[in-house]
C-alpha positions in Angstrom: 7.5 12.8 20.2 5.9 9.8 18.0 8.1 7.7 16.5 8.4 5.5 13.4 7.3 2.1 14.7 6.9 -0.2 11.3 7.9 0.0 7.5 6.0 -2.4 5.2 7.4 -2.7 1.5 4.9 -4.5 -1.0 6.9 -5.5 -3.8 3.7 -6.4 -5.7 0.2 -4.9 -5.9 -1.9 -6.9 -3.6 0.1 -9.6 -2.3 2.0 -10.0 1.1 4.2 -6.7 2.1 7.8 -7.8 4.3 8.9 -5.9 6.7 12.2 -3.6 7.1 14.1 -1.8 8.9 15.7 0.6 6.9 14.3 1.9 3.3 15.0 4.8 1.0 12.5 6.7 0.1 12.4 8.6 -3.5 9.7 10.1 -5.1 8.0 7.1 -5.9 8.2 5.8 -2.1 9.7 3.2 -0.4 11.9 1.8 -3.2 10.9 -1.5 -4.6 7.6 -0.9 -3.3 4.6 -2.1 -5.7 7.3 -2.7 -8.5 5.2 -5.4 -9.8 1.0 -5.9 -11.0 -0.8 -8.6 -11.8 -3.4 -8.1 -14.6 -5.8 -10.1 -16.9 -4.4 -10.7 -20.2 -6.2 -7.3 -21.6 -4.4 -5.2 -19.0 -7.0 -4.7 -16.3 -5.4 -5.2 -13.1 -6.1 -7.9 -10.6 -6.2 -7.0 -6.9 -7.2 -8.6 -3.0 -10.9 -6.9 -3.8 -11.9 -9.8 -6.3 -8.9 -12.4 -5.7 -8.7 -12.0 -1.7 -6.0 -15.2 -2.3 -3.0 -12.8 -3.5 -2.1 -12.2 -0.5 -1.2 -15.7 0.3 1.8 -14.4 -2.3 5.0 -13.3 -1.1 7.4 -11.8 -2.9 11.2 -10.6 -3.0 12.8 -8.7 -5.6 16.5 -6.8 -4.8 16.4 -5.3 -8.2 18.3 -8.6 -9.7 15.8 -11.2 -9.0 12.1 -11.8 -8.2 11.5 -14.8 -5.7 7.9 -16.2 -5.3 6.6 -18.2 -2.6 2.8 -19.4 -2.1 1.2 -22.0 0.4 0.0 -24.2 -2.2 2.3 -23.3 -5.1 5.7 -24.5 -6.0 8.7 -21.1 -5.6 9.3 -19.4 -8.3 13.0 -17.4 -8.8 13.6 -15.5 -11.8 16.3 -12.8 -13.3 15.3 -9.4 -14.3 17.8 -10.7 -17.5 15.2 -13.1 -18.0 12.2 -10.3 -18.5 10.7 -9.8 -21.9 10.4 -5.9 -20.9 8.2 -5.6 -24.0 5.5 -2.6 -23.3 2.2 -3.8 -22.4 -0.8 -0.9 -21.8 -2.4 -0.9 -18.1 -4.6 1.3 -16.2 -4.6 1.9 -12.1 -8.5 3.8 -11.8 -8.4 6.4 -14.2 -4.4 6.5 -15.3 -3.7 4.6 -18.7 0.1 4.2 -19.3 2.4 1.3 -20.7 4.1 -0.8 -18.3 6.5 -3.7 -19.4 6.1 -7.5 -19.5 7.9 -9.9 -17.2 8.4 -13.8 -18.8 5.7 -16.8 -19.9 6.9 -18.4 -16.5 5.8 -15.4 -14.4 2.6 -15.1 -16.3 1.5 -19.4 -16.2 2.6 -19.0 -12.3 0.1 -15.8 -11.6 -2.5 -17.6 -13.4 -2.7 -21.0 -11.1 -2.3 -18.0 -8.4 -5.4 -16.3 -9.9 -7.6 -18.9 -10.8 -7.7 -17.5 -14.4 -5.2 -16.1 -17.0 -3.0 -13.1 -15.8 0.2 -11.4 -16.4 3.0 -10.3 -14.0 4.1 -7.0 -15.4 6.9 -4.2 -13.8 6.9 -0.8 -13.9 10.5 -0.7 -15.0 13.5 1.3 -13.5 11.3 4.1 -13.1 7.7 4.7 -13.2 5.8 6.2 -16.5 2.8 6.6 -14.5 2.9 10.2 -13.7 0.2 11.8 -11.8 -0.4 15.4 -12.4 -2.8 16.4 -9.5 0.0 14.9 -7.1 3.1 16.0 -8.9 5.3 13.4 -8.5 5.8 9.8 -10.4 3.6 7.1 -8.5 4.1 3.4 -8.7 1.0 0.8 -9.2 -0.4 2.0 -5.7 -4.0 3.2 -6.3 -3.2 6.6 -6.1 -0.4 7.9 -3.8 3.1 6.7 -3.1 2.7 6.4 0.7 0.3 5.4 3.3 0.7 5.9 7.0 -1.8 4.7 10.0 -1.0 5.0 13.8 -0.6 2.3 16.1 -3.2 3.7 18.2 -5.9 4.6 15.7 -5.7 0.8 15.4 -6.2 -0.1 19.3 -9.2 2.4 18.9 -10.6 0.4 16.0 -9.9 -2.6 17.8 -11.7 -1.1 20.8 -15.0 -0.9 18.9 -15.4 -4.2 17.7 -13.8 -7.9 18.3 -10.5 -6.8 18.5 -9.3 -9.0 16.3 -7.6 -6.6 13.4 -4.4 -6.7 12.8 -1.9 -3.9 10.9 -1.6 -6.0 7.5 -5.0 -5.5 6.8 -4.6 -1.8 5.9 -1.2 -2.4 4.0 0.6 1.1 5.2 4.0 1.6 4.4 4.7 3.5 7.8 3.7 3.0 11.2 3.6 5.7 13.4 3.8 5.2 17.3 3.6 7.2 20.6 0.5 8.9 19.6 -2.9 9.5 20.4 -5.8 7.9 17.9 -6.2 9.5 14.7 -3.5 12.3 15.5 -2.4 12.0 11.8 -5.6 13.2 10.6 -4.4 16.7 12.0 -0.7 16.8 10.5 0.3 18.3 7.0 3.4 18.1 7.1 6.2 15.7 8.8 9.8 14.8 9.0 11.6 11.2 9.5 14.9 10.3 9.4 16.3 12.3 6.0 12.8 12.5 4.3 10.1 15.2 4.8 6.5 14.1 3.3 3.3 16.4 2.9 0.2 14.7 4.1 -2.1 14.9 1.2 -4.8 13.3 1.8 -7.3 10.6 4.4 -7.3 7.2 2.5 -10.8 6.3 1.9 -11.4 2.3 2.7 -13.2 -0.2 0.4 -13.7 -3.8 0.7 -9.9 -4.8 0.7 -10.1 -3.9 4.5 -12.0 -7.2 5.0 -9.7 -9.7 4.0 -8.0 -11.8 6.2 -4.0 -12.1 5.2 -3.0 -14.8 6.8 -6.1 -17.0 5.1 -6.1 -15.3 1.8 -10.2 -15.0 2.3 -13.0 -12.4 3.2 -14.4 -11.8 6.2 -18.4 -12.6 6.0 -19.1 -10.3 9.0 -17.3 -7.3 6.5 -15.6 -5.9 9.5 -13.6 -3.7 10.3 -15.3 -1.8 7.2 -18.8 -1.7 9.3 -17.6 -0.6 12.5 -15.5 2.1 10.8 -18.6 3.3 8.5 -20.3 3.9 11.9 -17.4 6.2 13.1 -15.0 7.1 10.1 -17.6 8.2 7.1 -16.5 11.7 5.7 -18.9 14.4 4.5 -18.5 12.8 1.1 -20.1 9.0 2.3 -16.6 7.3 2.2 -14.5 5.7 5.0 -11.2 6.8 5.8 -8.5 5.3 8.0 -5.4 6.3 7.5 -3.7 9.4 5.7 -2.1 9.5 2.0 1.8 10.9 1.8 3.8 12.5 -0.7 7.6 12.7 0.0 9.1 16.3 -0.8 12.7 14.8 -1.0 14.8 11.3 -1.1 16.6 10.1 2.4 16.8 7.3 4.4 14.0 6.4 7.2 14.8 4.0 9.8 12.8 2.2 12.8 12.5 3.8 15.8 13.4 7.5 14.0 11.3 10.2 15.5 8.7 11.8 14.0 8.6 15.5 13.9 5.1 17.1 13.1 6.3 20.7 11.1 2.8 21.8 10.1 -0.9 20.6 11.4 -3.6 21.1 9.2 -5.6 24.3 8.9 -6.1 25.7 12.5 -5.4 22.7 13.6 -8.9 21.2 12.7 -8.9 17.3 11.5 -7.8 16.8 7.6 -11.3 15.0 7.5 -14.8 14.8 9.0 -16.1 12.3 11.7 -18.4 11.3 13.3 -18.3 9.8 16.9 -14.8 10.8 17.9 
C-alpha cells in the first residue's frame, strides 16, 4: 500500500513551504497553508513566475505571530494584534474577492523582498474566496486546496533529464510513496489518516517549475518544463505533473499513514493524456 511520505505547508503564496509531520486538514487544506499573498499596491498578486527571489522567503505563522526570515534581509516577527485587517480587493486568475491588510512594516519589508512596492495581505480566519465549480472555500492557491505528486513520478522525471530536480520545485502539499510513476493519475478517490480527498484534477505546469529554491533564480535551460512537455502534454497543449485534491472531510494526516486508493478513475484509464509513457 503507498504511503504518505512528505507534508509541505506554504504559509505564504510563493515563498519557501516547511515541512511537518502532522497537519489538519479542513476544507481549505492543510491549515495555515497559503494564509498569506503578496501583491502590488493595486492588488495584483506577486508570485515565483515574475519574482523567482520569494522563495528565498521563509515564513512561520502559528496563528499568533508571522516570523520572516530572508538571506539578505533583516527577520521580521509580527502579532496578528498588530494587523490593520482593513479589507483590501485581490484577485487569484479569474476570482476577485476582498482579502485583509497586514501592517506598513509587513508591506516596506515585502517591497525590499520584491524589488518594487507590495503588500502582505491574509486571508483572515477563514477564506472569502469561495470557488463554485470546486465547492469548497480555497485559500490563495491558484485554484485547488491540495496538490499531491509521487515520489516516483519524480525519479521518472529525473530519469529523463539531469537528474537534478528536486521535490520543492513542484510545491505539493503531500507526498505519496511506495508507488509506481504517475499511479496518481489513475486514482479518484483516496483516504489518509482521518481525511478522505477526491482527486479532481492533473495540475497543469507553467514556468514556476523552473525555478531553482534554494537560489531564488530561473533555470536558463527551462527544465524540467522541456523534458516534461516532451512526455506530459495533455490533449489540450498543457503540461501536467501532479494531481489537484479536494478534501471531502477535516481529520488529521500524519507521515508514514497509508494511503488507501477507494476509487480509480473511469475504468481505470489515466485521469489525463500522455504521451511516451
Amino acid at each position: 500500500m503507498p504511503t504518505l511520505a512528505a507534508i509541505h505547508r506554504y504559509p505564504i503564496k510563493s515563498t519557501a513551504g516547511s515541512s511537518l509531520q502532522r497537519a489538519r486538514v479542513e476544507e481549505e487544506g492543510l491549515v495555515g497553508d497559503r494564509r498569506f499573498m503578496v501583491v502590488k499596491p493595486d492588488g495584483t498578486f506577486l508570485t515565483a513566475r515574475t519574482h523567482p527571489g520569494l522563495q528565498l522567503v521563509r515564513a512561520q505563522f502559528d496563528g499568533e505571530r508571522l516570523t520572516l526570515t530572508h538571506n539578505t534581509l533583516p527577520p521580521v516577527d509580527v502579532a496578528r494584534q498588530e494587523f490593520s485587517v482593513q479589507p483590501f480587493d485581490t484577485e487569484v486568475w479569474t476570482d476577485a474577492f476582498a482579502a485583509k491588510t497586514t501592517n506598513d512594516s509587513l508591506d516596506k519589508w515585502f517591497s525590499e523582498a520584491a524589488g518594487e512596492p507590495a503588500r502582505l495581505l491574509w486571508l483572515g480566519e477563514r477564506s472569502p474566496r469561495y470557488r463554485e465549480s470546486l465547492g469548497v472555500r480555497v485559500s490563495f492557491a491558484d485554484g485547488y486546496p491540495l496538490l499531491l505528486i509521487s515520489e516516483a513520478s519524480l525519479e521518472d522525471l529525473n530519469g529523463r533529464n539531469d537528474g537534478t530536480h528536486v521535490m520543492a520545485q513542484f510545491r505539493p502539499n503531500l507526498v505519496a510513496a511506495g508507488t509506481e510513476p504517475y499511479a496518481e493519475d489513475r486514482w479518484k478517490r483516496i483516504r489518509i489518516g482521518e481525511v478522505t480527498f477526491r482527486i479532481d484534477a492533473p495540475c497543469a505546469r507553467c514556468a514556476m517549475v523552473t525555478v531553482d529554491p534554494a537560489k531564488g533564480e530561473k533555470r536558463a535551460d527551462k527544465e524540467p518544463l522541456k523534458t516534461l512537455a516532451g512526455y506530459r502534454r495533455g490533449d489540450k497543449g498543457k503540461v501536467y505533473f501532479g494531481q489537484n485534491l479536494v478534501a471531502e472531510n477535516s481529520g488529521e494526516i500524519g507521515v508514514d499513514d497509508p494511503i488507501e486508493v477507494l476509487e480509480f478513475s473511469s475504468q481505470g484509464e489515466p485521469a489525463m493524456n500522455v504521451i511516451d509513457r
